[in-house]
C-alpha positions as CSV (number, residue, x, y, z in Angstrom):
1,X,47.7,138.7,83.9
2,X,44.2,137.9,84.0
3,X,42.4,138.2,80.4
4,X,39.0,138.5,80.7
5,X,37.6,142.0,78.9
6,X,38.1,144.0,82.0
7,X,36.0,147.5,82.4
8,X,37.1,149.8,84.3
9,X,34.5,151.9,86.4
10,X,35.6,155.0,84.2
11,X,34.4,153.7,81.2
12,X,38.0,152.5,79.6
13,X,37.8,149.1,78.1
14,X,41.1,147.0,79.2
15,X,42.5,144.4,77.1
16,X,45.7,143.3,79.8
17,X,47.5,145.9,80.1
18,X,46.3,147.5,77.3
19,X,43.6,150.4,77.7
20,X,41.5,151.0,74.9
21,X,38.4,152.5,74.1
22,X,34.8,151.1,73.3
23,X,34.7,151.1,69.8
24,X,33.1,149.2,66.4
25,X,36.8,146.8,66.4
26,X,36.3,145.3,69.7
27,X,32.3,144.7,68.9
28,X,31.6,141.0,67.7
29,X,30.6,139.7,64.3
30,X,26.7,141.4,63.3
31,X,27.3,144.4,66.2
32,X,27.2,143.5,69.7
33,X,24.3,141.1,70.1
34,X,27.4,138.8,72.3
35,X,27.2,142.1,74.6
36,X,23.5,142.7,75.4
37,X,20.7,140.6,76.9
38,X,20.4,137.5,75.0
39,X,18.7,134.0,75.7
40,X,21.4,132.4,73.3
41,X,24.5,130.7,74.9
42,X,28.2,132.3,73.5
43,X,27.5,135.5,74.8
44,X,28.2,137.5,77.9
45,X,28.3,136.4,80.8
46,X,30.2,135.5,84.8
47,X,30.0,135.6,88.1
48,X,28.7,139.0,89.5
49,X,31.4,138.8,92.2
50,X,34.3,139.3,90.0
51,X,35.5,142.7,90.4
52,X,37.9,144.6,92.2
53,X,37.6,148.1,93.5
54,X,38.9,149.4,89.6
55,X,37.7,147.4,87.5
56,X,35.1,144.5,86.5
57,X,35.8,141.5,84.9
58,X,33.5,138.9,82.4
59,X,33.7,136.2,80.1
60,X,31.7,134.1,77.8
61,X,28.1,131.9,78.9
62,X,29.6,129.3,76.7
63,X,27.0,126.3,76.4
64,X,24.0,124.4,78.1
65,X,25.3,120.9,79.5
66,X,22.3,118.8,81.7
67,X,22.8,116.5,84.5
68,X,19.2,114.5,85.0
69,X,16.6,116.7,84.2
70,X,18.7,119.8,85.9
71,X,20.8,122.2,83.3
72,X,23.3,123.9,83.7
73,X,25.4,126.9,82.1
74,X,28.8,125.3,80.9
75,X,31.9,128.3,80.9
76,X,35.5,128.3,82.6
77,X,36.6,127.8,86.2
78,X,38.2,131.3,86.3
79,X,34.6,132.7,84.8
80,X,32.5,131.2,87.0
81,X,34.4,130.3,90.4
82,X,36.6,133.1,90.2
83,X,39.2,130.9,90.2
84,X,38.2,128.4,93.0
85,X,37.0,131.1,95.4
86,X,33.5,131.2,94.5
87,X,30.9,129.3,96.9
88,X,27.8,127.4,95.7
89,X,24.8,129.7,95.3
90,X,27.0,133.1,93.8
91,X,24.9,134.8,90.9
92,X,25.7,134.8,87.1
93,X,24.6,137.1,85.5
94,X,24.0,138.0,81.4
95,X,25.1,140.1,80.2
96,X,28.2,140.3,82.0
97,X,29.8,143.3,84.2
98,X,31.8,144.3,81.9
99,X,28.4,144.9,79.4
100,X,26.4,146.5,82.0
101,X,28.9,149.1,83.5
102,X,30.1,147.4,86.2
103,X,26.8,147.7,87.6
104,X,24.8,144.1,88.2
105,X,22.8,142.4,85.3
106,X,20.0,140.1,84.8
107,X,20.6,137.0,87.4
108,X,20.5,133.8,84.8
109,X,21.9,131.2,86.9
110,X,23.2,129.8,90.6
111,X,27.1,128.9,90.7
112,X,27.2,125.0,91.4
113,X,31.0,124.0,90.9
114,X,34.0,123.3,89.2
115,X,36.8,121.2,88.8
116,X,39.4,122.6,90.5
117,X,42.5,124.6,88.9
118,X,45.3,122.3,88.5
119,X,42.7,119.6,87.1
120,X,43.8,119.6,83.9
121,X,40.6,121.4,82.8
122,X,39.3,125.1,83.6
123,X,35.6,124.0,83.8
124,X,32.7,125.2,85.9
125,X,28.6,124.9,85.7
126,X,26.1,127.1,86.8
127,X,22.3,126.0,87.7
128,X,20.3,127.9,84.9
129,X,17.3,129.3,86.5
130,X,14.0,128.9,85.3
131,X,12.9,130.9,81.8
132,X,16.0,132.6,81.9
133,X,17.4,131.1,79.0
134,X,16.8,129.1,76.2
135,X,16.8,125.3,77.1
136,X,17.3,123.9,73.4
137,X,21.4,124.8,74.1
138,X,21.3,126.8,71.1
139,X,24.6,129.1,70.2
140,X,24.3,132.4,69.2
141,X,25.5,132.5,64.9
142,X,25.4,128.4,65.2
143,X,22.7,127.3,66.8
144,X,22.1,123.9,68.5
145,X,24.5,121.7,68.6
146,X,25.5,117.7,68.9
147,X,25.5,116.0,72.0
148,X,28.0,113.9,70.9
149,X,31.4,114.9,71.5
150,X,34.6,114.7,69.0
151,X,37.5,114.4,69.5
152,X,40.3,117.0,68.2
153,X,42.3,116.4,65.7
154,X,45.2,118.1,63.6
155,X,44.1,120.3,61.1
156,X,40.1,120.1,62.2
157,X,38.2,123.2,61.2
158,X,36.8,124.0,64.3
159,X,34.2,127.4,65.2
160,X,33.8,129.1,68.0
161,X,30.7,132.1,69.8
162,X,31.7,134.1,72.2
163,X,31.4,137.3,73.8
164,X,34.1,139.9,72.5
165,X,35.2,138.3,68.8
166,X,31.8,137.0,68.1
167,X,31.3,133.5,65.7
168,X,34.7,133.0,64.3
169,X,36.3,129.7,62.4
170,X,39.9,128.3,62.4
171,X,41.3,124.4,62.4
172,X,43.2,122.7,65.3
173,X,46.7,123.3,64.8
174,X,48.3,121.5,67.5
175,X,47.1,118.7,69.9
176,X,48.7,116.8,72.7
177,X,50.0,120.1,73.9
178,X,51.7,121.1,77.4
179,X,50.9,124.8,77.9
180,X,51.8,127.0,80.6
181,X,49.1,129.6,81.5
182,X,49.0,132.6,84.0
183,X,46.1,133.5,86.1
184,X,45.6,136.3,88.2
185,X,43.6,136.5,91.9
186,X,41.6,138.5,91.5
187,X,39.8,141.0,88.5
188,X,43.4,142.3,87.2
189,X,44.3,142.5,90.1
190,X,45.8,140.0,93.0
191,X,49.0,137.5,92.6
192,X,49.6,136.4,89.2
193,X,50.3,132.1,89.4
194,X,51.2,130.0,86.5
195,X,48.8,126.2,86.3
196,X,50.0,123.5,83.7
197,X,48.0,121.6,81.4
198,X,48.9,118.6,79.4
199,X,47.2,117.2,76.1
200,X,45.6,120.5,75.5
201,X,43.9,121.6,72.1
202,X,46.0,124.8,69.9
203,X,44.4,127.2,67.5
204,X,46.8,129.1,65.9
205,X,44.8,132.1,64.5
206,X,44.9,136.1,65.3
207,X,41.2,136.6,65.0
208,X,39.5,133.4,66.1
209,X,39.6,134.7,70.3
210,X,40.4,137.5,72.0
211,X,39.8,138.5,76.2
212,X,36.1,137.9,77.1
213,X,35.8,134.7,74.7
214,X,36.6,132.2,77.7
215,X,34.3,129.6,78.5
216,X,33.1,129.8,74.6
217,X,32.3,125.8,73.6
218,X,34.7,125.2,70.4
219,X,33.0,122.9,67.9
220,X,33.2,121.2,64.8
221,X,33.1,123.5,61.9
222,X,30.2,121.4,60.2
223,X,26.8,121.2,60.0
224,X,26.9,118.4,63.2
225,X,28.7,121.3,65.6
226,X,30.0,118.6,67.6
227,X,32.0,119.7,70.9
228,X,35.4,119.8,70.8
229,X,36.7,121.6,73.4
230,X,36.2,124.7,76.0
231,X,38.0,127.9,75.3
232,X,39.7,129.1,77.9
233,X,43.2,130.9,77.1
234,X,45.8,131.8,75.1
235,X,48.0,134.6,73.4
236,X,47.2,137.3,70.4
237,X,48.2,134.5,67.7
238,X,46.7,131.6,69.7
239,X,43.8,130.1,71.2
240,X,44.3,127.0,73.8
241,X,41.4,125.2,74.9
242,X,40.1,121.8,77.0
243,X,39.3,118.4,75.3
244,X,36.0,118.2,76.1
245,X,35.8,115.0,76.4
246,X,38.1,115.5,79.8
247,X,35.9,118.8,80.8
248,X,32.7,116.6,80.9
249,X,34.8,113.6,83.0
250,X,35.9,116.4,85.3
251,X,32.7,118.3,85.9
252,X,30.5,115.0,86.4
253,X,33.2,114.1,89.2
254,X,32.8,117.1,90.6
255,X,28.6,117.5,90.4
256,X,28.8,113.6,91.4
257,X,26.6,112.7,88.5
258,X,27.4,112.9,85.1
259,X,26.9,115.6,83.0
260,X,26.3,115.6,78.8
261,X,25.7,118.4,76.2
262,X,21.8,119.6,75.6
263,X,21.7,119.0,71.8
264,X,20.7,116.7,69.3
265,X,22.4,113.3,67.9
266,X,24.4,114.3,64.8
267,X,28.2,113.0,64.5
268,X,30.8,113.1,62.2
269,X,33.4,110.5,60.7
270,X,36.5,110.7,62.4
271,X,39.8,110.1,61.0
272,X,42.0,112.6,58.6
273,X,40.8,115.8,58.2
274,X,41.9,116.6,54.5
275,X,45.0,115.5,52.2
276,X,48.0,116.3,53.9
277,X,47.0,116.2,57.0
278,X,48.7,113.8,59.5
279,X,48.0,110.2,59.7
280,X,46.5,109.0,63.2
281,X,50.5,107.0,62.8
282,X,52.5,109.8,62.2
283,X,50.9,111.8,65.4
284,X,51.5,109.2,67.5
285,X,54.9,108.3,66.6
286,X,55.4,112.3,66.8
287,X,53.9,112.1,70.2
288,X,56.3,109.5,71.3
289,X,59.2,111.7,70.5
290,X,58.0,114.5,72.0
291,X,57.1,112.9,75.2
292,X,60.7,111.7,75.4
293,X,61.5,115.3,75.8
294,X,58.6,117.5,76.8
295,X,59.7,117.9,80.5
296,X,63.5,118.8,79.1
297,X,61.6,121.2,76.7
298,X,59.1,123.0,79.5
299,X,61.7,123.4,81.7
300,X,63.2,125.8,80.0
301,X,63.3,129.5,80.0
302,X,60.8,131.1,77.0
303,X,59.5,127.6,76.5
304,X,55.3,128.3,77.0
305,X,53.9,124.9,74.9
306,X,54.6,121.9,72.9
307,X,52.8,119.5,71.3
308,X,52.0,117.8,67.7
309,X,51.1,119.5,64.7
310,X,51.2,119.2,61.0
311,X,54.9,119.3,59.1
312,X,55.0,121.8,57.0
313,X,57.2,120.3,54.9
314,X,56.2,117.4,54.1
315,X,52.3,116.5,53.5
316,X,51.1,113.7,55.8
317,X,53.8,113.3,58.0
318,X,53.6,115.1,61.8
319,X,56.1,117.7,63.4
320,X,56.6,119.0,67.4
321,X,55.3,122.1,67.9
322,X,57.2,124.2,70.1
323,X,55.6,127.3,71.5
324,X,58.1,130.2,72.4
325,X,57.4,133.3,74.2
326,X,58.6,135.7,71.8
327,X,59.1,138.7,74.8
328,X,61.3,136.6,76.4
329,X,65.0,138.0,76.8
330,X,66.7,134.5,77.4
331,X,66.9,132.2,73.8
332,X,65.6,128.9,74.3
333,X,67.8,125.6,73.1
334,X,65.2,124.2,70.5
335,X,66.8,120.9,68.3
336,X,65.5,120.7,64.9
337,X,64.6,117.0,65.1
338,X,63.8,114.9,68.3
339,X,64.2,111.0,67.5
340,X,63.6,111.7,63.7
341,X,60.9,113.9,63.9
342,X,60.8,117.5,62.8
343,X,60.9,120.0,65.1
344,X,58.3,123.4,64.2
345,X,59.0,126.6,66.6
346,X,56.0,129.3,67.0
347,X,56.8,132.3,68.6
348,X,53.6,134.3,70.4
349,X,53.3,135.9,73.8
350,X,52.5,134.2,77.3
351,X,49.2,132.7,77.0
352,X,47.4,133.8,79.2
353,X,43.7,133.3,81.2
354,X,41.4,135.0,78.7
């Protein structure tokens, strides 16, 4: 099912299947300043086209990208596009729909496009128009940010703006991953389909995301903020999101000219995180193993994800991760090592298109 914060046109807040209603809990960090008119990117925000007859759907305006001299809104595919059906031109609005009862906000930019689901990335840019945001890329509770890109790494602490959980931290607890994510149509509603991703970025957390916070920029939890990687799904005790590295590849193939963050020059060393984290050797000889049996491992029943994460039990060395869809009524066949290497199994729900 389709996970953006969906609003119904009775006034009953929809969190999947879920109804609940508006109240302080599902407000972000500091009140609702994610929710209301705001020049700041990591708020509300989508494509003023995404509703269905019951309901109205939104996500999160997550950063300012520039191609040239021309900016752009950076968010999801599925925020922006409505899943590959929007057409150049369509309106985004902030707040979102879902902030504005379902009635149309404040125009702030021009759909332009997206790399296509099934890309390996859930990406899509927006032409920002003229004075209707800020143009220093600043993030709502971080500010502005590094133009230069990291790359993820195990046990990274990582933050995150966006529109329903607010500014929120966590670390990367899985990279390299395979994930299996459902989408739906239309705005909950429409035929549910499944896309695959490989080498995808895993938060384990229950409170760093929630529905809404797709298309929020993940970033280095530092004074830099360098990018990461894009939100764009996951589960109540995960977040999955884009190397952005592989976002910004996709989206400049698809403008036809490439495309960079708005923000300043700060970077970060790279390398291990923090004692007893995995050496760069022990992911990749993790990765190996798991490679030699990811498609075995996907391929079955209740299997949603694996990649490589940290071994619990023992400091430095790396461990598969295999993600398990705790509803499901079949029991998946899970060894505890693959070609020496630990095996770690994470039960959660379906992840899901936030």
């Amino acid at each position: 099912m389709k996970r953006h914060v969906l609003l119904s046109r009775l006034g009953v807040l929809v969190l999947g299947a879920c109804a609940l209603t508006i109240g302080p809990s599902l407000l972000a960090d500091g009140g609702a300043n994610h929710q209301v008119a705001n020049t700041n990117f990591g708020v509300s925000g989508g494509n003023i086209n995404d509703s269905s007859r019951a309901f109205c759907c939104s996500g999160t305006l997550g950063s300012l990208v520039h191609s040239g001299t021309t900016n752009y809104i950076l968010s999801n595919n599925h925020v922006l596009a409505r899943s590959d059906q929007a057409v150049a031109g369509e309106d985004i609005s902030q707040p979102g729909l879902i902030d504005n009862g379902c009635r149309i906000p404040p125009i702030v930019a021009d759909f332009t496009t997206a790399a296509p689901l099934g890309s390996n990335v859930d990406a899509a840019i927006a032409q920002l128009r003229s004075g209707a945001m800020n143009t220093s890329g600043s993030i709502q509770d971080i500010g502005t940010i590094s133009a230069v890109v990291k790359a993820p790494a195990v046990g990274l602490a990582v933050a995150k703006s966006g529109r329903t959980t607010g500014f929120t931290t966590g670390s990367i607890a899985s990279i390299n991953t395979s994930v299996s994510v459902q989408y739906q149509k239309g705005c909950n509603s429409g035929k549910k389909f499944v896309v695959a991703y490989t080498n995808q970025v895993v938060i384990n957390s229950t409170t760093f995301s929630a529905g809404g916070d797709s298309g929020s920029l993940i970033v280095s939890d530092n004074a830099c903020h360098q990018p990461v990687a894009l939100l764009y799904a996951g589960s109540s005790s995960s977040t999955i999101g884009n190397p952005i590295g592989e976002v910004l590849t996709k989206l400049s193939t698809a403008l036809g000219s490439s495309v960079s963050f708005v923000g300043g020059t700060c970077s970060a060393s790279t390398g291990p995180v923090s004692d007893g984290e995995p050496s760069s050797r022990a992911i990749k000889l993790a990765t190996r193993a798991m490679r030699s049996q990811e498609v075995q491992l996907m391929s079955q029943p209740g299997i949603i994800g694996v990649g490589v994460g940290a071994d619990d039990a023992a400091a430095g060395d790396a461990a598969i991760v295999v993600y398990i869809d705790a509803d499901s009524p079949l029991t998946a066949k899970v060894p505890r090592r693959i070609n020496g290497v630990r095996v770690k199994k994470v039960y959660t729900e379906p992840f899901v298109a936030y």
